[in-house]
N, CA, C and O atoms as a CHARMM CRD file, in Angstrom:
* protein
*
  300
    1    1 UNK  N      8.13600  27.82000  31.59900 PROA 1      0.00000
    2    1 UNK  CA     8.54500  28.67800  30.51700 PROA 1      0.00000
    3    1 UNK  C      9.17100  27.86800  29.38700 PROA 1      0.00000
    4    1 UNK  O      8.90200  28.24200  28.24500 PROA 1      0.00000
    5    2 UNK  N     10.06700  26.68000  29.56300 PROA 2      0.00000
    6    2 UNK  CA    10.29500  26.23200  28.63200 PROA 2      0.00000
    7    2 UNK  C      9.71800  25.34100  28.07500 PROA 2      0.00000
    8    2 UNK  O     10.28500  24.78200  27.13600 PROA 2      0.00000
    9    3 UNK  N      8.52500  24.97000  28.44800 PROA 3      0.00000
   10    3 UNK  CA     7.68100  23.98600  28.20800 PROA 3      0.00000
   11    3 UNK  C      6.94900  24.73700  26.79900 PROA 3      0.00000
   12    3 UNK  O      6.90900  24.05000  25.77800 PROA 3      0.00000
   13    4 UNK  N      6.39100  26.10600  26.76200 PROA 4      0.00000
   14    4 UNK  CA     5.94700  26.25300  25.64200 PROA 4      0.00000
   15    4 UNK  C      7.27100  26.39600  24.46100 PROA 4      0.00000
   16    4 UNK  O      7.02400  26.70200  23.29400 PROA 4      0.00000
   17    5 UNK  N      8.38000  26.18600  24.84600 PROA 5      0.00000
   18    5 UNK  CA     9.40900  25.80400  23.52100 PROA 5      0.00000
   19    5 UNK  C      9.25200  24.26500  23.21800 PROA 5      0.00000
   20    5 UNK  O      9.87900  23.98500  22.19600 PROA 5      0.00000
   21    6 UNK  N      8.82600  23.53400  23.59300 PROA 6      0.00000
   22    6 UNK  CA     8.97000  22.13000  23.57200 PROA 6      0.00000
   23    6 UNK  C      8.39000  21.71200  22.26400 PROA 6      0.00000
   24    6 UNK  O      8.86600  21.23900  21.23100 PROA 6      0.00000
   25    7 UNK  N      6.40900  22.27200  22.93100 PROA 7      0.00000
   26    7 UNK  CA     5.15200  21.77800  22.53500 PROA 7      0.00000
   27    7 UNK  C      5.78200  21.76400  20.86800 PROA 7      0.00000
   28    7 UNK  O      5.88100  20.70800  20.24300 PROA 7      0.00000
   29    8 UNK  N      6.16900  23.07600  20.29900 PROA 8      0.00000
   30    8 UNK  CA     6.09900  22.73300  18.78500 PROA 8      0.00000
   31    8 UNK  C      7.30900  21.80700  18.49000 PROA 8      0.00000
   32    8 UNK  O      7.60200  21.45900  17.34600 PROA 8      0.00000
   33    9 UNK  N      7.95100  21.45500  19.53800 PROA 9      0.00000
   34    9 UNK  CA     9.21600  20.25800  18.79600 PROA 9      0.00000
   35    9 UNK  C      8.49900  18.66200  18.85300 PROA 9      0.00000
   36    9 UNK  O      8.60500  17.76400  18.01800 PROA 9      0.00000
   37   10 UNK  N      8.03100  18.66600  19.65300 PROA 10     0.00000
   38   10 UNK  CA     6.84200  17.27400  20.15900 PROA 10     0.00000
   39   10 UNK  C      6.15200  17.31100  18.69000 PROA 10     0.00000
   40   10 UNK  O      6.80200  16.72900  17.82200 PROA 10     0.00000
   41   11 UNK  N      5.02900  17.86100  18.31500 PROA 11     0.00000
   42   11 UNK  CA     3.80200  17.73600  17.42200 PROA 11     0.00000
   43   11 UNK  C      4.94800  17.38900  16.23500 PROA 11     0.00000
   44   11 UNK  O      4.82700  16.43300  15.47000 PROA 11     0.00000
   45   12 UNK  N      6.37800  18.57800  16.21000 PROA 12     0.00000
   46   12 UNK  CA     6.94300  18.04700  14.60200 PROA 12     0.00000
   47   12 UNK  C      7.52800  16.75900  14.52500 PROA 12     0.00000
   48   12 UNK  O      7.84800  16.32000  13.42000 PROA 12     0.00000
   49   13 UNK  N      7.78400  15.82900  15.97300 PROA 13     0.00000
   50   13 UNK  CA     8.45400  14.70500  15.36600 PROA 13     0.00000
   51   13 UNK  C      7.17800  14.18000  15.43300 PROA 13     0.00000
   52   13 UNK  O      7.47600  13.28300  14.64500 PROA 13     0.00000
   53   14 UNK  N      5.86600  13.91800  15.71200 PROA 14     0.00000
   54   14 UNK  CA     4.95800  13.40100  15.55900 PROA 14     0.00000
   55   14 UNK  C      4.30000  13.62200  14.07900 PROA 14     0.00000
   56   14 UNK  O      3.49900  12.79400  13.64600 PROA 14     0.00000
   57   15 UNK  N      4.62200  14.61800  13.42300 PROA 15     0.00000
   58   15 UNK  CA     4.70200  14.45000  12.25100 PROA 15     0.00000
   59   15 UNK  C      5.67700  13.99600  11.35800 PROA 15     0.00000
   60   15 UNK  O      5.35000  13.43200  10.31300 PROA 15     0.00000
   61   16 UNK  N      7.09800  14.22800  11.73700 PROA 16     0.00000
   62   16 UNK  CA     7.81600  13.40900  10.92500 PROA 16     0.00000
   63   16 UNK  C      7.82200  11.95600  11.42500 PROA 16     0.00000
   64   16 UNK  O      8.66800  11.28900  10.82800 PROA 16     0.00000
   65   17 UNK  N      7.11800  11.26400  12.35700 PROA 17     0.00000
   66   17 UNK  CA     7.02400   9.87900  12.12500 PROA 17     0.00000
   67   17 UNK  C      5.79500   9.71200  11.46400 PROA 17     0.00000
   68   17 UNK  O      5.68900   8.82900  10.61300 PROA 17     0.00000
   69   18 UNK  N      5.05900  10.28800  11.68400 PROA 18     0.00000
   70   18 UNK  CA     3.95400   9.84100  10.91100 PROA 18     0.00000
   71   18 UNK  C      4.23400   9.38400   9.28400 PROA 18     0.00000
   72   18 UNK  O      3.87100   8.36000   8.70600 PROA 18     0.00000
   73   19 UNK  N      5.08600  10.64200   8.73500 PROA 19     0.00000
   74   19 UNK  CA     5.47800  10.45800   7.52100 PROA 19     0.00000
   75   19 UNK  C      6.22800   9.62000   6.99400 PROA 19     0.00000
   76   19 UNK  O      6.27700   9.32000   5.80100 PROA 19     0.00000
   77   20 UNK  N      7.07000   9.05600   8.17400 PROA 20     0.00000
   78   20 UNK  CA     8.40200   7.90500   7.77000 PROA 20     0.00000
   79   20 UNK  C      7.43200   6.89700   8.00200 PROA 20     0.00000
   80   20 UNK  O      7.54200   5.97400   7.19600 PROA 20     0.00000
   81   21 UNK  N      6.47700   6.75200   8.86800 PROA 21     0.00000
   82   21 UNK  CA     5.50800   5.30900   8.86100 PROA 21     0.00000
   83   21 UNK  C      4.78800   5.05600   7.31700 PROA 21     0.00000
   84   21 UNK  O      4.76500   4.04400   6.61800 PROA 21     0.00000
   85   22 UNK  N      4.33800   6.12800   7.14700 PROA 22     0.00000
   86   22 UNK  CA     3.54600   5.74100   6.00500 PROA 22     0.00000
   87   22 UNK  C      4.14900   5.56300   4.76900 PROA 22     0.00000
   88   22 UNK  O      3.76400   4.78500   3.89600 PROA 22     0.00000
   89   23 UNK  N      5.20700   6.38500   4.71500 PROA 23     0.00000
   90   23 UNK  CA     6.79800   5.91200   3.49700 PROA 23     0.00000
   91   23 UNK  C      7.17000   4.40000   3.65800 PROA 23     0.00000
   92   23 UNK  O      7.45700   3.72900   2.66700 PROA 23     0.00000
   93   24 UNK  N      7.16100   3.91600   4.81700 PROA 24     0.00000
   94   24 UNK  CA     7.19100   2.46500   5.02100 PROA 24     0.00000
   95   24 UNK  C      6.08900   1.76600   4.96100 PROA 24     0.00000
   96   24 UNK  O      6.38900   0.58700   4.77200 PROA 24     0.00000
   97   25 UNK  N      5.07300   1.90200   5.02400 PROA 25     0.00000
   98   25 UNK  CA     3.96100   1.11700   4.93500 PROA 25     0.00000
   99   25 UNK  C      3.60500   1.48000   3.00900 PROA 25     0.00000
  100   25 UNK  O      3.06000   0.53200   2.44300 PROA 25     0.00000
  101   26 UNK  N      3.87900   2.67500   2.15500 PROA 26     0.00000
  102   26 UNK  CA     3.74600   2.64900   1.12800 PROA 26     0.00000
  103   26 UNK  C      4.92500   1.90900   0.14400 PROA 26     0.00000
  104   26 UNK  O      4.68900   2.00000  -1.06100 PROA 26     0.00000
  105   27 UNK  N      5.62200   1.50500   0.36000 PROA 27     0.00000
  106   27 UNK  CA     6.84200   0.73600   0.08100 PROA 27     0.00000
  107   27 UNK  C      6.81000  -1.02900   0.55500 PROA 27     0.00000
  108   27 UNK  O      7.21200  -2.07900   0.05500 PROA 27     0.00000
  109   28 UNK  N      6.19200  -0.68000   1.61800 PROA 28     0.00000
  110   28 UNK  CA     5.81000  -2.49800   1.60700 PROA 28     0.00000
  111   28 UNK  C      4.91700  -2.83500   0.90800 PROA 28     0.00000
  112   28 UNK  O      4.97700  -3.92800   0.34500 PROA 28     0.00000
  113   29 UNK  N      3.55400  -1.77800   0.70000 PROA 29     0.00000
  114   29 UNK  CA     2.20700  -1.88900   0.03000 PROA 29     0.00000
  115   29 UNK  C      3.18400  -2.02400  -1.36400 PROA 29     0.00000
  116   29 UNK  O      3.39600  -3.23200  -1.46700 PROA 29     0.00000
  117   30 UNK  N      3.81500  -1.37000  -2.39000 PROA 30     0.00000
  118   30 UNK  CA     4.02500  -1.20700  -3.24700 PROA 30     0.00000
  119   30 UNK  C      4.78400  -2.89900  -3.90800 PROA 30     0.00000
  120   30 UNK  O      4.64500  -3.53100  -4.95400 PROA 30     0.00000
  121   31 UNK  N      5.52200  -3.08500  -2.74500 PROA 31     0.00000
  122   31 UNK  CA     6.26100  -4.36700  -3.47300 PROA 31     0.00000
  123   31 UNK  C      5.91900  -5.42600  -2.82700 PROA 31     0.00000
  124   31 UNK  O      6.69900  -6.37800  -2.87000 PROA 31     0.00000
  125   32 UNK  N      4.69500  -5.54500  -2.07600 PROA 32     0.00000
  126   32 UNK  CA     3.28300  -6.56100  -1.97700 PROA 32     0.00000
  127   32 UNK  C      2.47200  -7.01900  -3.63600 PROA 32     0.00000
  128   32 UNK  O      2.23700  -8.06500  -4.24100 PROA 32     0.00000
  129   33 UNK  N      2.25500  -5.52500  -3.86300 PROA 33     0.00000
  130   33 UNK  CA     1.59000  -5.38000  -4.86000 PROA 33     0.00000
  131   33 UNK  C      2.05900  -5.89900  -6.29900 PROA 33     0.00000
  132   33 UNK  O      1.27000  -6.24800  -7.17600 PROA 33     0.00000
  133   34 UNK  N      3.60100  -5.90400  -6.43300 PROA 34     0.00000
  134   34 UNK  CA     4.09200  -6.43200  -7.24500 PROA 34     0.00000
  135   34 UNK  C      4.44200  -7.73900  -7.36800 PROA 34     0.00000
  136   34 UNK  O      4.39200  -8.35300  -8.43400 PROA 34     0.00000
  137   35 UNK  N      5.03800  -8.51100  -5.60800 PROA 35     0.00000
  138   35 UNK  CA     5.44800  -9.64600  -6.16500 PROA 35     0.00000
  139   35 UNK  C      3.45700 -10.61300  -6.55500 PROA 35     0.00000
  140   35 UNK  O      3.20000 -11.58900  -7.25900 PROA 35     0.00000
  141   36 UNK  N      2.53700  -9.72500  -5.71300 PROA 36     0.00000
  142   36 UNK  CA     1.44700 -10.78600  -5.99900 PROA 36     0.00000
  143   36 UNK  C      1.35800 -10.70200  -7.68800 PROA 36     0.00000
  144   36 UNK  O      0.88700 -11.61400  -8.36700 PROA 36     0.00000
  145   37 UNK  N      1.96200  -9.28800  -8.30700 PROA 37     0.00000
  146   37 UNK  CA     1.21200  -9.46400 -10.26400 PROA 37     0.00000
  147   37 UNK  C      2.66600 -10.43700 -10.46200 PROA 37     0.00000
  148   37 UNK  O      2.54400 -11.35100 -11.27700 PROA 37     0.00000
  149   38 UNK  N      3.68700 -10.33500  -9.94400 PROA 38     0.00000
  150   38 UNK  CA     4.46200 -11.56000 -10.71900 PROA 38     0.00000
  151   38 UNK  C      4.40700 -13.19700 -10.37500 PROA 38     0.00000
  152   38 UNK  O      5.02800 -14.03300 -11.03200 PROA 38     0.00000
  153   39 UNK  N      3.62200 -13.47900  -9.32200 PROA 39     0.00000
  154   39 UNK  CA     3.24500 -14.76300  -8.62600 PROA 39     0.00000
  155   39 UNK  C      1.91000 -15.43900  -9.34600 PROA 39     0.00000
  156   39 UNK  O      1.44300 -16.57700  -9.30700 PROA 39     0.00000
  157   40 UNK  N      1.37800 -13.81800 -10.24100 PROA 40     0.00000
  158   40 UNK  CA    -0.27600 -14.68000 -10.31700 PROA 40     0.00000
  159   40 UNK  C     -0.20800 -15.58100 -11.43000 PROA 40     0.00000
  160   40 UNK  O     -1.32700 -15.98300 -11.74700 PROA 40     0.00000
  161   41 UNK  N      0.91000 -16.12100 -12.26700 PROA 41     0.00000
  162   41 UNK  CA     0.41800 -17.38600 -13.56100 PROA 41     0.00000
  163   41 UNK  C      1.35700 -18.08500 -12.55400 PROA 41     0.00000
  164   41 UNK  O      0.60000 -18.97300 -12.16000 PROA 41     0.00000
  165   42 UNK  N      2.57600 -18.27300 -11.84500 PROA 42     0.00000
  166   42 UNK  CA     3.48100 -19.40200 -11.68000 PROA 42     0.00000
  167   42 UNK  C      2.87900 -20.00000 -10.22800 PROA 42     0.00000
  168   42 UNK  O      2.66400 -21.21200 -10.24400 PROA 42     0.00000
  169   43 UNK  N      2.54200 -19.19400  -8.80200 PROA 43     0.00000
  170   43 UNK  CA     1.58000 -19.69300  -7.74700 PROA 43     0.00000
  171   43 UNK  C      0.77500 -18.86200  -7.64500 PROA 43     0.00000
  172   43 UNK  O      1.12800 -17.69700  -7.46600 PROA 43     0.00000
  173   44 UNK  N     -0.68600 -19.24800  -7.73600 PROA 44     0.00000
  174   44 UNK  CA    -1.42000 -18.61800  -7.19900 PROA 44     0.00000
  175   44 UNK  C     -1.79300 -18.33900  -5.67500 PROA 44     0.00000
  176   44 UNK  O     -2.45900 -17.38100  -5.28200 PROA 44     0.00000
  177   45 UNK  N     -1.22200 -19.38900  -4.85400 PROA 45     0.00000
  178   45 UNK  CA    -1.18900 -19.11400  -3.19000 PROA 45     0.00000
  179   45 UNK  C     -0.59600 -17.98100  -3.11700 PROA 45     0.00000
  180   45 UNK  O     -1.21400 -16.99100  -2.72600 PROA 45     0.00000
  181   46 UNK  N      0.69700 -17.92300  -3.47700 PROA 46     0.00000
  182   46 UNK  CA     1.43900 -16.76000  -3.03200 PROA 46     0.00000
  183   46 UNK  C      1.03300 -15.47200  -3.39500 PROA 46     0.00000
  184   46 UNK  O      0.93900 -14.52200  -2.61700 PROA 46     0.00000
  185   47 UNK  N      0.75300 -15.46100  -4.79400 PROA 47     0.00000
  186   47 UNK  CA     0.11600 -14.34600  -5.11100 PROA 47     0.00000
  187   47 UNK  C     -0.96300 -13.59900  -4.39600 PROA 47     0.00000
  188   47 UNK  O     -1.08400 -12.40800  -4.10700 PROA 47     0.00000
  189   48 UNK  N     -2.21000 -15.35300  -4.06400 PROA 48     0.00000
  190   48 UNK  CA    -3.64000 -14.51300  -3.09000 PROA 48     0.00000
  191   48 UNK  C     -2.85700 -13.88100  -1.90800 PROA 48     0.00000
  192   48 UNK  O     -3.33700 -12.80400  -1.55400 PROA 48     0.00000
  193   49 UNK  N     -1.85200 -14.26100  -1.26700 PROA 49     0.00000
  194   49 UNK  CA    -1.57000 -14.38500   0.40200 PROA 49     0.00000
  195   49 UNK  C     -0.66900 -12.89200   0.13800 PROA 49     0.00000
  196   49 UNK  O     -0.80800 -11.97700   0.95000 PROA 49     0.00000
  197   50 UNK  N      0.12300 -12.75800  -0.88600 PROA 50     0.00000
  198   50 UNK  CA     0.62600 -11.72000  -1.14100 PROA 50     0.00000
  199   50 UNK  C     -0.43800 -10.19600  -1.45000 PROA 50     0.00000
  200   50 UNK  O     -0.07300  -9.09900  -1.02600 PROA 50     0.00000
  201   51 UNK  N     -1.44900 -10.33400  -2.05600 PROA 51     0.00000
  202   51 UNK  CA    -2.65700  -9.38600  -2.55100 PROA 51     0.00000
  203   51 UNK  C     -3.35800  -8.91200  -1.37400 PROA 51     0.00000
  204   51 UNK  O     -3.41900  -7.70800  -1.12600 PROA 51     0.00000
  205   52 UNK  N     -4.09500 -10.13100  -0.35100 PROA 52     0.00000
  206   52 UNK  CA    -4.03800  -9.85300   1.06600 PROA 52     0.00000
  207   52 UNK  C     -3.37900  -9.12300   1.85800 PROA 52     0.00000
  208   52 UNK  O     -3.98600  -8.34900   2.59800 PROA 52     0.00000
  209   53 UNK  N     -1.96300  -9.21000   1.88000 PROA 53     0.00000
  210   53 UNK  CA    -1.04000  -8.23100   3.07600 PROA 53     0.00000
  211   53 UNK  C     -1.23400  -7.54800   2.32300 PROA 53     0.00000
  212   53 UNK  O     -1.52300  -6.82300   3.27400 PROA 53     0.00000
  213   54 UNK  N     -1.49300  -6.58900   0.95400 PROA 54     0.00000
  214   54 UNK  CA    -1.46800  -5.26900   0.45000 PROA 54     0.00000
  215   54 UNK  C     -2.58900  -5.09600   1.03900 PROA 54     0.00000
  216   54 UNK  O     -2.50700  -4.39900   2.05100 PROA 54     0.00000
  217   55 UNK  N     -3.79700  -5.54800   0.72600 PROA 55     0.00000
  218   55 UNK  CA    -5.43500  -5.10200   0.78600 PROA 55     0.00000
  219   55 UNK  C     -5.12500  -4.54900   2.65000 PROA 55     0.00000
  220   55 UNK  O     -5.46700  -3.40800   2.95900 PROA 55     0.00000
  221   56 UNK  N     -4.46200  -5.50100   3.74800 PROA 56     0.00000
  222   56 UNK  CA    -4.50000  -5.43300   4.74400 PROA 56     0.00000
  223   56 UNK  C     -3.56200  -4.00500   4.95800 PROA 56     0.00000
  224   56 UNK  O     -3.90400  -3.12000   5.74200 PROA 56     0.00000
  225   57 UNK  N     -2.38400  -3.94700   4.16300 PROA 57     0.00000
  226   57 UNK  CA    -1.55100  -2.29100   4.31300 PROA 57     0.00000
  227   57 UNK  C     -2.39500  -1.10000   3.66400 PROA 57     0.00000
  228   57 UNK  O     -2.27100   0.08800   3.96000 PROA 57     0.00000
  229   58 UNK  N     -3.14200  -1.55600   2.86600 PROA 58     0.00000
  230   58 UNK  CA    -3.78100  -0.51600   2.05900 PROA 58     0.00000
  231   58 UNK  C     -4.92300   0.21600   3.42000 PROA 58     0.00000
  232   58 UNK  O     -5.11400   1.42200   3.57200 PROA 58     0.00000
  233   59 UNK  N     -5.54100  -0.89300   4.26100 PROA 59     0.00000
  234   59 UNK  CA    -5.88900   0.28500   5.06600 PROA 59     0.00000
  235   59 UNK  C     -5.93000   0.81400   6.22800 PROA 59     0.00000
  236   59 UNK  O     -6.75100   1.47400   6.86500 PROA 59     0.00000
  237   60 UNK  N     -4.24700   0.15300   6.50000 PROA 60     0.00000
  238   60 UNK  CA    -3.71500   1.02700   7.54500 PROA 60     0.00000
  239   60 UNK  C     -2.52600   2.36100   6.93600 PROA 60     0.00000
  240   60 UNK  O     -1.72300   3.02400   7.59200 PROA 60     0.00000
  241   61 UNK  N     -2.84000   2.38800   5.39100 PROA 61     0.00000
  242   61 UNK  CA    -2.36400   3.30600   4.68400 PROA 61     0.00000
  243   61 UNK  C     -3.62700   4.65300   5.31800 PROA 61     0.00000
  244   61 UNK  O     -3.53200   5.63100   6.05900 PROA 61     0.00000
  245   62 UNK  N     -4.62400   4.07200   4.61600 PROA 62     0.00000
  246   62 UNK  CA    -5.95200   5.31900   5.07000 PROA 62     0.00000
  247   62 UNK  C     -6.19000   5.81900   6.64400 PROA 62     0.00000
  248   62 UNK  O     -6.74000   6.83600   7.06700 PROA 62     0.00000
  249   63 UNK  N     -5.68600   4.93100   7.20200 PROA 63     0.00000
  250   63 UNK  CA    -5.69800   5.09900   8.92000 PROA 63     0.00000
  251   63 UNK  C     -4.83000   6.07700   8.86600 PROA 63     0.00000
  252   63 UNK  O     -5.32200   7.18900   9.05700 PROA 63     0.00000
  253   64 UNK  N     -3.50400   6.02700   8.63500 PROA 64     0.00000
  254   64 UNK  CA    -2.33400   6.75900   9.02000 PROA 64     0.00000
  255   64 UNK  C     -2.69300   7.99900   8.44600 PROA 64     0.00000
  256   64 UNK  O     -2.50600   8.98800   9.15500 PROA 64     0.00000
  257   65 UNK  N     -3.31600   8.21600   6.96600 PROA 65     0.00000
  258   65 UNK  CA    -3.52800   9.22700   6.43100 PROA 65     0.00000
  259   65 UNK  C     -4.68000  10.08500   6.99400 PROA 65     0.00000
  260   65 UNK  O     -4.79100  11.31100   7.02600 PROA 65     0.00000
  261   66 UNK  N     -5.44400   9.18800   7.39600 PROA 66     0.00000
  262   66 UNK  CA    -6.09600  10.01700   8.14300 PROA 66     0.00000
  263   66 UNK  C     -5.87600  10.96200   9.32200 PROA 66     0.00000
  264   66 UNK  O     -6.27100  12.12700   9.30500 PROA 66     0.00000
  265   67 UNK  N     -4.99600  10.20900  10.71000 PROA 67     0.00000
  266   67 UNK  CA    -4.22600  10.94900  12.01000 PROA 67     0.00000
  267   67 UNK  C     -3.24300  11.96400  10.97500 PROA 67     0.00000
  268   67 UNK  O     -3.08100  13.12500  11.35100 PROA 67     0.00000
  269   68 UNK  N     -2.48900  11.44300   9.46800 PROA 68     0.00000
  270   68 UNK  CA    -2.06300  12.93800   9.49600 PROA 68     0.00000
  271   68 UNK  C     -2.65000  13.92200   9.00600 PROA 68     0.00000
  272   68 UNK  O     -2.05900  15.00000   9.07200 PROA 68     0.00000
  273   69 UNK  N     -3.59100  13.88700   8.55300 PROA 69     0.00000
  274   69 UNK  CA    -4.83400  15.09100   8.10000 PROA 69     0.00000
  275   69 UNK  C     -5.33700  15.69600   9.52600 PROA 69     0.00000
  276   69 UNK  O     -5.85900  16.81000   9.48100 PROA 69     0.00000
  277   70 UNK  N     -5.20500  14.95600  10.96600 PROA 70     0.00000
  278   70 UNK  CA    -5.57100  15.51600  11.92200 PROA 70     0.00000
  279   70 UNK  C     -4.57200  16.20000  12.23100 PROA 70     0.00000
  280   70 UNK  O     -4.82100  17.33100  12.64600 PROA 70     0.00000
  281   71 UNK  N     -3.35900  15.84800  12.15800 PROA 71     0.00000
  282   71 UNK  CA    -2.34100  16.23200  13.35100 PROA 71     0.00000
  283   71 UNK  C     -1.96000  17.84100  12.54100 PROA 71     0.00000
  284   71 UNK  O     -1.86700  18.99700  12.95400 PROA 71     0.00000
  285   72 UNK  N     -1.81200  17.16500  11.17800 PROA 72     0.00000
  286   72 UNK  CA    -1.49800  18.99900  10.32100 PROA 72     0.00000
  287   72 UNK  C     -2.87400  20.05100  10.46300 PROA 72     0.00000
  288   72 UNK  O     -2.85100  21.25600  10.71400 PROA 72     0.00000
  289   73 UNK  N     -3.97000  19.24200  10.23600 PROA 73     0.00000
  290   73 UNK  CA    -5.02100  20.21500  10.89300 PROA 73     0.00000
  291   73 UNK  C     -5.01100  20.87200  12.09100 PROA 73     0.00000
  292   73 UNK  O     -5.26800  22.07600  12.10100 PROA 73     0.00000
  293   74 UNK  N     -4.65600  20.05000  13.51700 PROA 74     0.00000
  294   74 UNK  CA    -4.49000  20.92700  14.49900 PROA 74     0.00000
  295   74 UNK  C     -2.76900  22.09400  14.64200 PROA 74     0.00000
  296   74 UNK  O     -2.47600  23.03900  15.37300 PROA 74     0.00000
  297   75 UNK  N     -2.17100  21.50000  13.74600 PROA 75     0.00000
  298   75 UNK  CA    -0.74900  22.55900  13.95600 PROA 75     0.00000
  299   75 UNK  C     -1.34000  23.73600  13.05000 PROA 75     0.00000
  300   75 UNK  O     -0.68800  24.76500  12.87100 PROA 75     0.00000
């Protein structure tokens, strides 16, 4: 009996992490993205290696966005 009180507390923190993951992964993407435009005339290493970890967050941005298009679809 108390198990069906649970189920909807389970799915909502599975959505509120979902959302704090991707607030963190859009915030690292974001100031990836910046230090590579302020790196690109003084190093260009840092800048490529910096542009990379965005390109690489950018699509575990679409991953995440995707499980939460599932998870709000099934609630």
């Amino acid at each position: 009996m108390y198990i069906y009180f649970l189920i909807p507390l389970i799915n909502m923190s599975r959505i509120l992490q979902l959302e704090k993951y991707k607030k963190h992964l859009q915030e690292s993407y974001l100031s990836l993205i910046e230090k590579s435009d302020n790196y690109r005339f003084l190093d260009e290493s840092i800048s490529d290696l910096a542009a990379f970890k965005a390109m690489k967050l950018s699509k575990k941005l679409s991953q995440v966005g995707y499980l939460d298009q599932e998870v709000t679809y099934i609630n």
